[in-house]
C-alpha positions in Angstrom: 103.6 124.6 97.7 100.0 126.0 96.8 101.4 128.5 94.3 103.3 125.4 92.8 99.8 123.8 92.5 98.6 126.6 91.2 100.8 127.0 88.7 100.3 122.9 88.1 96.9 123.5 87.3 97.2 126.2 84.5 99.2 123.9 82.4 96.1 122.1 81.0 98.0 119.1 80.0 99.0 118.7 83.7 95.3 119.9 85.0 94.1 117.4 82.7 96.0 114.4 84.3 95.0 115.8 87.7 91.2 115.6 87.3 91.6 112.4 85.0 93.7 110.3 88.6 91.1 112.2 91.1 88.2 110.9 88.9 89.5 107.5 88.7 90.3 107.2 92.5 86.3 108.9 93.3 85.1 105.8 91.3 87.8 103.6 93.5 86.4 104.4 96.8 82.7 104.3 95.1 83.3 100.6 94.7 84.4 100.4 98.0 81.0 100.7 99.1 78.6 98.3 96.5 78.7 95.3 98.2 78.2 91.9 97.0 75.5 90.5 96.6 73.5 87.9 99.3 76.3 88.5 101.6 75.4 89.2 105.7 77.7 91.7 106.3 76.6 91.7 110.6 78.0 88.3 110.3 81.0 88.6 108.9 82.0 92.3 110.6 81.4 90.3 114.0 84.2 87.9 112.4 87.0 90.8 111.1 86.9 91.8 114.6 88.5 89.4 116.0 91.3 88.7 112.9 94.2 90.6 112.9 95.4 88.8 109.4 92.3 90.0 107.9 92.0 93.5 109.3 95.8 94.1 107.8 94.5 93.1 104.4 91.3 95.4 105.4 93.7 97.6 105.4 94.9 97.4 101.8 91.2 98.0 100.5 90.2 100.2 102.0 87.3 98.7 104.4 86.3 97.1 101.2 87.4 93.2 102.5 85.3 93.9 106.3 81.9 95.4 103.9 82.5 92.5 101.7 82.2 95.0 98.7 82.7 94.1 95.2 86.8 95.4 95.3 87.0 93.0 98.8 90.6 91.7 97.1 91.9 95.0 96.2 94.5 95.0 94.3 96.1 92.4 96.3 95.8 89.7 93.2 98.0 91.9 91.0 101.0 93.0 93.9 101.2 88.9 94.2 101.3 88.3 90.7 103.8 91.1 90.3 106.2 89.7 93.1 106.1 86.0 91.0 106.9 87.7 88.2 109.8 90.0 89.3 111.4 86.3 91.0 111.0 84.5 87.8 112.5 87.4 85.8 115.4 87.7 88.0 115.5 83.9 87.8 115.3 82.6 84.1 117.5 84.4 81.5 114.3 83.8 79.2 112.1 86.0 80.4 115.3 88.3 81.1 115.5 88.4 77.5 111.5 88.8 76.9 111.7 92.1 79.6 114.4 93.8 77.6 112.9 93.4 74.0 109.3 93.6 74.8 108.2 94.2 78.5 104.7 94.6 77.3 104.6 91.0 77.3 105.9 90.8 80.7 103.0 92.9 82.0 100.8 90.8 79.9 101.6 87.4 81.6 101.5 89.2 84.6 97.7 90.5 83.9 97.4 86.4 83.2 98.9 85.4 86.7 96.7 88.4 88.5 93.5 86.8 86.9 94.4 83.1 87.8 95.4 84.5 91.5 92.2 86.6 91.7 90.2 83.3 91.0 91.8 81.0 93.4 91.5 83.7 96.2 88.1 84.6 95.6 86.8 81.3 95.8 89.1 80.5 99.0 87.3 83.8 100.4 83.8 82.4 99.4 84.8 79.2 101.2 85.4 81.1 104.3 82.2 82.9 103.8 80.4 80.3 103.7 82.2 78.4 106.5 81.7 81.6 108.2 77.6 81.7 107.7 78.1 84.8 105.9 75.7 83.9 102.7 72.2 85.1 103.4 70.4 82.6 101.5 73.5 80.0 100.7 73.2 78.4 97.5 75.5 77.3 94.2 74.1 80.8 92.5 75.0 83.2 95.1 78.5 81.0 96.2 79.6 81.5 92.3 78.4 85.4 92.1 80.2 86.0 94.8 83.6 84.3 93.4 82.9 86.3 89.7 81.9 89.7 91.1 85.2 89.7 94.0 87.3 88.4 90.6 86.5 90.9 88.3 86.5 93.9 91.5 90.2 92.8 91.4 91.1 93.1 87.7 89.0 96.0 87.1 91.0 97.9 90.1 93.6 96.5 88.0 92.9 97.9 84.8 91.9 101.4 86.5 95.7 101.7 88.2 96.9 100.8 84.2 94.3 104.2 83.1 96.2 106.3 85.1 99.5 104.8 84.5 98.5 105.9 80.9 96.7 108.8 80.8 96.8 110.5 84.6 99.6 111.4 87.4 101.7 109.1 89.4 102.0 105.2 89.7 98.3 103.9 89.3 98.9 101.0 91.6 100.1 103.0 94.2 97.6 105.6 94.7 94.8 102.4 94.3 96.4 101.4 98.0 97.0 105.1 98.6 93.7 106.3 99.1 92.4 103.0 100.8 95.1 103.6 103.5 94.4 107.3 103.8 90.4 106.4 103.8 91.1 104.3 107.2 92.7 107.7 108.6 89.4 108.8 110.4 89.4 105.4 112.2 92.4 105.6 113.6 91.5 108.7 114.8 88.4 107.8 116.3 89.9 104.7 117.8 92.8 106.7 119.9 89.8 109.1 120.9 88.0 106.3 122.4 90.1 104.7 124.4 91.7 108.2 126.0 88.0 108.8 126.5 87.9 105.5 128.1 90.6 105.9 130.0 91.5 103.0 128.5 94.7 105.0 127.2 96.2 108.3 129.0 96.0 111.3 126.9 99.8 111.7 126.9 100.3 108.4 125.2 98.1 109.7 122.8 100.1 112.8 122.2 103.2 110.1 121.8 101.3 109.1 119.4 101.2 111.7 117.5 104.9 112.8 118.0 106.2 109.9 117.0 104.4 109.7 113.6 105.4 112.9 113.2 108.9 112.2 113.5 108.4 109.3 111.3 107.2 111.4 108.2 109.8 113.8 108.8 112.6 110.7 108.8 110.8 108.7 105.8 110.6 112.3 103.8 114.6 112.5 104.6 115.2 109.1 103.6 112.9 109.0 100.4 114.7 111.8 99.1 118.3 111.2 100.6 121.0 110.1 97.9 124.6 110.1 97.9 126.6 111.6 94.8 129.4 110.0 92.9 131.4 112.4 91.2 131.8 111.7 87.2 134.6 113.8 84.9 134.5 113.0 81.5 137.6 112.9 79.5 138.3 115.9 76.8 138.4 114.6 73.3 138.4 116.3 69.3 136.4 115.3 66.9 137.3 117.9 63.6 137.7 121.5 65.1 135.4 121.4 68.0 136.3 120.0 71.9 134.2 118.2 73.8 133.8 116.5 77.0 136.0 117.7 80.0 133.3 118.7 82.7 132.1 117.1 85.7 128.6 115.6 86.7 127.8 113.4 89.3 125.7 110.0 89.1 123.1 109.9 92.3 122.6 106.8 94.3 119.1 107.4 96.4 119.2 105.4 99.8 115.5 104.1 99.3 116.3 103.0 95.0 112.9 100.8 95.6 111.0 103.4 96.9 107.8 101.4 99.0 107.5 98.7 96.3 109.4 96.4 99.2 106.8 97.5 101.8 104.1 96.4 99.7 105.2 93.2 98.6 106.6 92.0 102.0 103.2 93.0 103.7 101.5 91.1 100.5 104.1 88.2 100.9 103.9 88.2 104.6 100.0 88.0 105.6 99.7 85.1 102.8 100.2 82.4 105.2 97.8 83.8 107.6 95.1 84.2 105.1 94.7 81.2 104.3 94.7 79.7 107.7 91.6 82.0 108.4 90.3 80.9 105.3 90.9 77.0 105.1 91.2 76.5 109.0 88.9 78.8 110.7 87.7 77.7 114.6 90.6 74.9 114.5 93.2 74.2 116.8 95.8 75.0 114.1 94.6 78.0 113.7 95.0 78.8 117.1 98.4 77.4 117.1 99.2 79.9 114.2 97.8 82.6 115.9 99.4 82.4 118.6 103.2 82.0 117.5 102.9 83.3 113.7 100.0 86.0 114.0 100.7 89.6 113.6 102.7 91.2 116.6 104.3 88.0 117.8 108.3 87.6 117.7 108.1 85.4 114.6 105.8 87.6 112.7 108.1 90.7 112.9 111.3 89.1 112.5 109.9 87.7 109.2 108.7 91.3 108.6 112.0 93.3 108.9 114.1 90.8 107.4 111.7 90.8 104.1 111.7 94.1 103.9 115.1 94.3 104.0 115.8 91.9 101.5 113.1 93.1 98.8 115.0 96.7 99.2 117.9 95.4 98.7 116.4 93.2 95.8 114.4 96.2 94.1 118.2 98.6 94.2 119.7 96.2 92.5 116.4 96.4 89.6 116.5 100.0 89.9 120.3 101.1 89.7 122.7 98.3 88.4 126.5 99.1 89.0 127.7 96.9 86.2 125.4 98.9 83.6 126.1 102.5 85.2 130.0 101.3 84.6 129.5 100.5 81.1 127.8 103.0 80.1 130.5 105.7 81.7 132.7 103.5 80.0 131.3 104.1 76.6 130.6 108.0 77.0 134.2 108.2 78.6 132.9 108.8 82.1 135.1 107.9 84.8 135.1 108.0 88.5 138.4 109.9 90.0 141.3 107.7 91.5 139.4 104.5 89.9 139.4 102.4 86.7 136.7 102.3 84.3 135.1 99.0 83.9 135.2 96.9 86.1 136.5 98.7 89.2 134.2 101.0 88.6 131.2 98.1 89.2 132.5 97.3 91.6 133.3 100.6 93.8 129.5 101.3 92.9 128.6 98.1 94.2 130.1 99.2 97.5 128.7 102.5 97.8 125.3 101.2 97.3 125.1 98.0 99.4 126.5 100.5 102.3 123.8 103.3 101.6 120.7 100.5 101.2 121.7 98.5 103.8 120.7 101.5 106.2 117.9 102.5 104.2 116.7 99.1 104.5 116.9 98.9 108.1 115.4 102.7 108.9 112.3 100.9 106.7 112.1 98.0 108.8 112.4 100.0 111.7 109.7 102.7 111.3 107.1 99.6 110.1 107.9 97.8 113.2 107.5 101.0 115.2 103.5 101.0 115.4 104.2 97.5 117.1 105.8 99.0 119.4 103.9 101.8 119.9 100.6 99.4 120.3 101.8 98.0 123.5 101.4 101.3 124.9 97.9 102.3 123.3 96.5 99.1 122.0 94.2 98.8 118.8 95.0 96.7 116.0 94.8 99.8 113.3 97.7 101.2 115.0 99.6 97.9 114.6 99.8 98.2 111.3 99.9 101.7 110.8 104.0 101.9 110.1 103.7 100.4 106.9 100.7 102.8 105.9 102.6 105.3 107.0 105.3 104.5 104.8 103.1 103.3 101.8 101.4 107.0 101.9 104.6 109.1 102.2 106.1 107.5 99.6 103.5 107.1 97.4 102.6 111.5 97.7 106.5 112.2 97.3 106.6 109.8 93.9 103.4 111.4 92.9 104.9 114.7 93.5 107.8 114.0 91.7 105.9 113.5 88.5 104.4 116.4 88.9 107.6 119.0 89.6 108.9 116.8 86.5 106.3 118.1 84.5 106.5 121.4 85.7 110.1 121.8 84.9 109.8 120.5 81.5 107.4 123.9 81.4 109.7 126.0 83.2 107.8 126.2 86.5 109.6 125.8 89.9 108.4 122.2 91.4 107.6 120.9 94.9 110.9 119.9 95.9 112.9 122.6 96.0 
């Protein structure tokens, strides 16, 4: 693997791209820690304690959202405005039609959406601040300063994952969330060392602990890259003096098509509810009730939580390998599948093979992102509650990113990560 990065960084295209995504994500986590200004942050970290809802989104930035720092919203705004967009995609035949002759535009309305969703949430946030007695010195100025700087913090994270969509390695979105997650590493860590200190925990739980994420990134590498393979032939045909056609390929179906995109948007679409409850009904007796039958780690909550990530993976397959295309384009090419029809038949023995192969990819996701849950029980701590689906979001996340890169190796005739 280092002599693969090695050889990654002598290309100077590649090295280029490297330094260019490390650069962007160093400025990233520099935002993470300008915070906004008049806010009392002793306040406020006195409130995150005791909110799981907001320590998940926490989560997502970083520690930006608990320092109250001018990328507090990460890029939450845009995943949100990505996940209406996708629905009303799938939904109206219009904007079907807009995504397959220009899906610039379709980013485009979607920067639109993020900006009107970053807006509305930042002011909702400077309500709670202020309900909160967060403002040092609360006035108009510093309540409207605080809404602008948290709205532009969101689109500028925006516009950075775009800069290294463009011009650096990997998905820039992605690794935005990426590096938050892997940022809140050391806090784990010191949390599981305090309470076997403690003896709040036994030390063998602990090492369970460890174990069992272990396992889990040796399960989620197996699944990420797991795919099942159709055998294609392709009938001989003459054109003038010359044959062609006649050999055999094979079409691979991955079991994870979506990769973590359904991990993000259920976790995004998921802890909505609850952030506006601590938002609009802080200290209320709804807001107990909520907690208490709809909060993170109740029956409700992870219910909710496997079944959406099952159905966004199965949602995002569809997106990312459609049978009825695949069949007419064998079709065309005069592809076929042995012992079945082309066309039709063909769609539809696809469609089989991958609801089969995502239905247990889906469910291996919901399971290791519910596993933490279970694991808390044991241990306790609220960063451990959560830390399935940032285990997920990084492993997927470094294996897409690595991908890129052994693409771009083998276009140079280097041997890639993934052997």
């Amino acid at each position: 693997m280092f002599e693969t990065l090695i050889n990654a960084l002598k290309v100077k295209e590649i090295r280029r791209k490297i330094i260019f995504t490390l650069l962007i994500l160093v400025v990233v986590r520099f935002g993470a820690y300008i915070p906004i200004p008049g806010i009392d942050s002793a306040v406020l970290s006195q409130i995150f304690s005791n909110n799981g809802i907001l320590d998940i989104i926490d989560t997502f930035s970083g520690g930006s959202l608990s320092r109250f720092t001018i990328f507090a919203m990460s890029i939450v705004p845009y995943i949100n405005a990505s996940i209406i967009m996708t629905l009303l995609t799938a939904g109206f035949d219009r904007l079907k039609q807009i995504a397959k002759e220009d899906n610039k535009k379709i980013a485009q309305y979607t920067r639109y959406l993020t900006l009107a969703l970053a807006l509305v949430q930042a002011i909702g946030l400077t309500i709670f601040i202020n309900a909160s007695n967060g403002f040092a010195d609360p006035n108009a100025f510093t309540w409207i300063v605080c809404a602008l700087t948290m709205t532009a913090g969101a689109m500028l994270l925006m516009w950075l994952g775009e800069l290294i969509n463009e011009h650096g390695i990997g998905n820039g979105i992605s690794l935005i969330i990426f590096i938050g997650i892997v940022s809140r590493v050391p806090v784990l860590v010191n949390t599981v060392m305090q309470q076997v200190s403690s003896g709040n925990t036994h030390g063998y739980m602990a090492i369970l602990l460890l174990v069992a994420l272990l396992l889990a990134v040796v399960g989620i590498v197996a699944v990420q890259q797991g795919e099942r393979r159709v055998t294609v032939h392709y009938a001989k045909r003459v054109v003038g003096r010359k044959m062609y056609g006649g050999q055999s390929t094979f079409i691979p179906i991955k079991l994870n098509q979506a990769g973590v995109i359904p991990i993000i948007f259920a976790s995004s679409l998921l802890i909505l509810p609850g952030t506006i409850v601590s938002i609009f009904f802080a200290d209320t007796g709804f807001a107990q009730f909520f907690q208490q039958w709809f909060g993170v780690n109740t029956p409700v909550y992870i219910v909710f939580y496997a079944l959406l990530i099952i159905v966004f993976t199965f949602f995002y397959s569809v997106i990312a390998f459609n049978p009825a295309d695949v069949a007419d384009n064998l079709k065309k090419s005069g592809g076929f599948i042995p012992g079945i029809r082309p066309g039709k038949p063909t769609s539809e023995a696809l469609q089989k093979i991958l609801t089969r192969i995502t239905l247990f990819g889906a469910i291996f996701l919901a399971i290791i992102a519910l596993l933490p849950n279970i694991l808390g029980g044991f241990i306790g701590g609220m960063q451990l509650q959560f830390g399935g689906t940032s285990l997920l979001i990084a492993v997927g996340v470094a294996l897409d990113t690595m991908k890129q890169m052994e693409s771009q190796l083998l276009m140079r005739h280097y041997q890639g990560f993934l052997k």
